[in-house]
N, C-alpha and C positions, 0 to 999 in steps of 0.2 A: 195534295202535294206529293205524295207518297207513290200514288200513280202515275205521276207524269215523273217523277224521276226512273223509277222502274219502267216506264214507257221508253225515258232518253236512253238510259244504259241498254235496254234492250236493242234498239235500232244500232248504237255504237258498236255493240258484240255482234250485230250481224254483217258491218262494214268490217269488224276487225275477223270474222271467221270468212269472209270472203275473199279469198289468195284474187282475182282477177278484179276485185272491187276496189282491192290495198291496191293494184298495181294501174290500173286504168287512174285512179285517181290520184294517186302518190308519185309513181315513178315515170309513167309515162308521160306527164307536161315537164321533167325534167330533163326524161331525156330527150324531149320536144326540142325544150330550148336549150340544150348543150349539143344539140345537131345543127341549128338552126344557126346559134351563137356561134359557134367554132367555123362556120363556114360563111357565113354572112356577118354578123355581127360586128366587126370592124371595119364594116366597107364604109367609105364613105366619097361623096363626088370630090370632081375638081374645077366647076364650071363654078366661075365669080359668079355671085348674084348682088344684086344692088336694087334698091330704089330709089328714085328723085321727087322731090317736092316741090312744088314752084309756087312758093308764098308771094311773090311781086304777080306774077300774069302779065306782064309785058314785053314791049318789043324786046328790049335787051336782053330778061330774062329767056324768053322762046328761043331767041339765037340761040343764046348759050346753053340752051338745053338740047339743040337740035343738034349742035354739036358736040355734047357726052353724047348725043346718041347714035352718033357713027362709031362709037366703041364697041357697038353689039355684037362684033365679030369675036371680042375678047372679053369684055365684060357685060353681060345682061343688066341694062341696067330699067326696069319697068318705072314708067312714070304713076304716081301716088297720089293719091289727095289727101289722106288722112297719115299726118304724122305719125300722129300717137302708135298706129296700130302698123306699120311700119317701124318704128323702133320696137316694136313688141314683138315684131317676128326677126330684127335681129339679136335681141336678146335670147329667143328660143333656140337661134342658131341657123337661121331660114335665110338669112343674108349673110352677104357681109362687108356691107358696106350702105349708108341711106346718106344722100347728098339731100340739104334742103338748098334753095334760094330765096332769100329772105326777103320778107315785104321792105322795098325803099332801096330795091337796088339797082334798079334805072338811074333812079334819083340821084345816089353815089356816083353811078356813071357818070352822069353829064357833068358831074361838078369838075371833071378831070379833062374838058374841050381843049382839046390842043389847036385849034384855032386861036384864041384868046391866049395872051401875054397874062401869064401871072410872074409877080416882082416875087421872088423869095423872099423879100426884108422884109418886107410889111405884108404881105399876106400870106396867111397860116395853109399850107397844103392841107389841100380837103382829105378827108375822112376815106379812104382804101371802099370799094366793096367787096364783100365777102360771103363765100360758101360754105355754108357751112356743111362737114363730113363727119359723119357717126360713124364708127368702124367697130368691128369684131377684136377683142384684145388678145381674145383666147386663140384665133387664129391668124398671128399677124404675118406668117406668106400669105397666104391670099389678099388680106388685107393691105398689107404694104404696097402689094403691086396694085390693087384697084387705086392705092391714094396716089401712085405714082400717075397711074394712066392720069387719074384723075388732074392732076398738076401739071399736066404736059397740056390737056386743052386748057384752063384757065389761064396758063402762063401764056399762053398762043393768043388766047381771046384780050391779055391784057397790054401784051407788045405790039398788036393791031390798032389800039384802043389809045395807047400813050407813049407809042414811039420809042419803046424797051424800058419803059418807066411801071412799077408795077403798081398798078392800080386794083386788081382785081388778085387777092389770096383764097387759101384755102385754111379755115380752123378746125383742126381735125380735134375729135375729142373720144376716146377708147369709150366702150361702152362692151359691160362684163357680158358674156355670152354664155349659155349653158352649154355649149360646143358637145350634141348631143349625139350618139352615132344611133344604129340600127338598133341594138340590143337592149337598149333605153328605151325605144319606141315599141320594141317589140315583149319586154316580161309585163309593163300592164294590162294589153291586149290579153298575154295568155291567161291572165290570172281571172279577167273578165269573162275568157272563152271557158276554163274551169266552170267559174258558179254558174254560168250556161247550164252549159253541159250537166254536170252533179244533179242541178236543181230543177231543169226542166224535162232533161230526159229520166234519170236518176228516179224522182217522184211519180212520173207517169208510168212508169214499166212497173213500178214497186206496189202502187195502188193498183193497177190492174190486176195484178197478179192476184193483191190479198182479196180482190173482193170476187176473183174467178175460186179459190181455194175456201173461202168462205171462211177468213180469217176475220174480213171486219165482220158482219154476219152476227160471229160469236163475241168480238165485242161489244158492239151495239145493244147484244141483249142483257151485257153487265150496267154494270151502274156510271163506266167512262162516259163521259161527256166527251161532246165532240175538238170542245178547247181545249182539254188537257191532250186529246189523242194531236190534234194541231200542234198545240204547243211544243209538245217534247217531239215530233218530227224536225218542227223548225229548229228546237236547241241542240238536237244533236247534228242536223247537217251544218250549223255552224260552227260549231266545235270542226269538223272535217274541213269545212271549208278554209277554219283560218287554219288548221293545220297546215293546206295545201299553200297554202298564201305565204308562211312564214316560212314553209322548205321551200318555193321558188325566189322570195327575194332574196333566200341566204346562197340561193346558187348563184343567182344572179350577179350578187355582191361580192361572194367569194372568186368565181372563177371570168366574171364579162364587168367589174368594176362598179355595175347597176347600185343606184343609190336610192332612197327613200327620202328627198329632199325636203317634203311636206311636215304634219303632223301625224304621226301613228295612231292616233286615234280619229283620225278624220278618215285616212285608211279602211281604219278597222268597220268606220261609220258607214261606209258604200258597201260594204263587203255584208254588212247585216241587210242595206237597204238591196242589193242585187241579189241576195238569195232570198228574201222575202218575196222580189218581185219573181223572180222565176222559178218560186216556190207555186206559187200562185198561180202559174200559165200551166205549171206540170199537174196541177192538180185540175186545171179546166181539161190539161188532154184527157190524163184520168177520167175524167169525167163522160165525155166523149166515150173514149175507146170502151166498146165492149169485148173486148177480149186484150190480154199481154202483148199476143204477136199483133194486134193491131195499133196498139200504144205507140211501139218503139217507131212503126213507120208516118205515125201522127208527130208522132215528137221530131225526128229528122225532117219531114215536112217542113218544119216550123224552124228548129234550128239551124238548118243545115245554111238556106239562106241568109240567116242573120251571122253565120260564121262568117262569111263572106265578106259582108256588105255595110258589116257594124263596124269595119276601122281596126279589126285584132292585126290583120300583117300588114296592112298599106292606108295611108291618108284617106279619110272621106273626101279629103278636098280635088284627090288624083280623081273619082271616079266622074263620067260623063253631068254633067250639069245639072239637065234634064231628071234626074235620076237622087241628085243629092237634098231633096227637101221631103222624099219619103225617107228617104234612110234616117235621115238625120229627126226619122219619128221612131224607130227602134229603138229597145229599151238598151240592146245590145251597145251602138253606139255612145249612147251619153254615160253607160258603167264604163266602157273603156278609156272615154273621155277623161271622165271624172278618175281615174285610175292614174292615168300621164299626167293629168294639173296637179295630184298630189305629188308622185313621184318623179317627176322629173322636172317641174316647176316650183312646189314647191307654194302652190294656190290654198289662199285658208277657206272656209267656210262661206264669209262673201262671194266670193267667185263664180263658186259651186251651185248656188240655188236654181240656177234653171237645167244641172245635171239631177238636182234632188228631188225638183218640182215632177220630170219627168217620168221619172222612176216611181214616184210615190204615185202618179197617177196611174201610173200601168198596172201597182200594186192594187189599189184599192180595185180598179176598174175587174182586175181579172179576181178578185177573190170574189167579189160581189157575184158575176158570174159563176166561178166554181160551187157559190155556196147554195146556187139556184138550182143547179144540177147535179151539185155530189149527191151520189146514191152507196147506200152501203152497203146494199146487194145486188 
């Protein structure tokens, strides 16, 4: 025990004696995102978006959907099959607006034949059909005018239908929205791009070095074991790391509004599980690189790509199709992933398991290799 803490504070005293290591890690993802934030950061569109459901599947219903869909000029409104996930993306704040048509609304229809004499005295007016509209509360201009357009076909489809009689409404019903802008989407990312960074460049350049100086060498021949020299690596990049984590959501939160909606320890839980993992790939480049200046350009290799293409500045969901069933195999993605469902959603521990399953697997996968190949001279 005495060793691995003397191990941890040592590593610590060399982040803290190095001015370029304080500040690549400290200040520069701050002032990343107070560049980024100040100039993007409030942007957000003005194009409605919506989705339609059509629980019935029939004639009546198809009309009436063919006609929201001459709205596309002003409101996008994509037709849906799965509700649930649908309202899931207008609570994220992806819409803002989901029309369903509800099974048995043909049925309603017909019950309203303006051919046929119905008595008022004695028989009861049938039953309205009805649309139903989920909308964004958090942003009701846009939403007011999608329920507008919205009202304007239906009241059309039901004046055709019963001769200015309304037959066919709309039940709007608010539904809370996380009303999320850029800078939300953007401090999980960075925090995820950090323990990248830190733990898989950071480790391979560090190892390289000590075992070209012939630092491990001379520990190897003490009595350290390989788990305490592991261990207090891993405790003190932790320590750093959640330093870095806890000065960017305080920037975040102080100067761009950014929240931590989640649990903080669920948080703090990916933050051990992403540097564990890319503790692990730095220590296979290590392993690899015979020489320091060969590390750094093995490690960009590897990271530079996953900066990209893991989801830190823009949706995996924007990128080409083709292309989104590998990404979405980088460790890099599913930490950023896991990073936004806590903080800006607000996702417990359920949710999480197949960002935790992934991680842990890359974990295991690359130590198992590192440990076949770390050489300590």
């Amino acid at each position: 025990m005495k060793a691995y803490l003397q191990l941890t504070l040592a590593q610590l005293r060399i982040f803290a004696r190095n001015r370029q290591v304080l500040f690549w890690s400290l200040l520069f993802p701050v002032f990343f995102i107070g560049m980024l934030g100040f100039f993007l950061g409030n942007g957000s569109g003005i194009s409605i978006s919506g989705a339609i459901i059509d629980e019935d599947y029939s004639t009546a219903s198809r009309q009436l959907i063919r006609s929201l869909q001459q709205l596309n000029t002003v409101i996008e409104l994509e037709e849906r099959y799965d509700k649930e996930e649908a309202l899931k993306e207008l609570k994220q704040g992806d819409r803002h607006i989901v029309v369903v048509v509800p099974k048995g609304y043909q049925e309603r229809l017909s019950m309203h034949d303006t051919s046929t004499y119905v008595d008022p005295v004695f028989i009861t007016t049938p039953e309205v059909a009805t649309v139903k509209a989920y909308y964004d509360e958090t942003n009701m201009t846009m939403s007011q005018l999608a329920l507008t357009l919205l009202s304007q076909v239906v009241d059309g489809v039901s004046k055709q239908l019963a001769n200015y009689s309304p037959v066919v409404t709309v039940d709007a019903s608010a539904v809370q929205s996380l009303h999320l802008k850029y800078i939300d989407f953007l401090v999980p990312g960075i925090i995820a791009m950090m323990i990248m960074s830190n733990n898989l460049n950071g480790v391979a350049g560090q190892i390289a070095s000590w075992r070209e100086r012939g630092i491990l060498r001379r520990m190897r021949s003490t009595t350290l074991n390989s788990a305490t020299f592991i261990g207090a690596q891993i405790t003190a990049r932790l320590v750093m790391n959640s330093l870095q984590v806890l000065i960017v959501v305080v920037v975040g939160s102080t100067f761009f509004g950014t929240q931590v909606n989640g649990a903080w320890w669920l948080l703090f839980l990916f933050v051990v599980l992403g540097t564990l993992t890319f503790m692990s790939l730095g220590f296979v480049i290590a392993s690899l690189a015979k020489t320091p200046e060969s590390a750094g350009p093995i490690a960009g290799f590897v990271s530079f790509p996953m900066l990209f293409l893991g989801g830190v500045f823009f949706p995996i969901k924007d990128m080409p199709e083709f292309m989104q069933p590998i990404v979405k195999l980088l460790p890099i993605s599913h930490l950023t992933a896991a990073m936004r469902q806590v903080m800006n959603v607000g996702a417990d521990l359920s949710a999480l398991w197949p960002e935790m399953a992934l991680l842990g697997g890359w974990m295991v996968a690359a130590f198992a290799i590192s440990s076949f190949l770390f050489k300590w001279e």
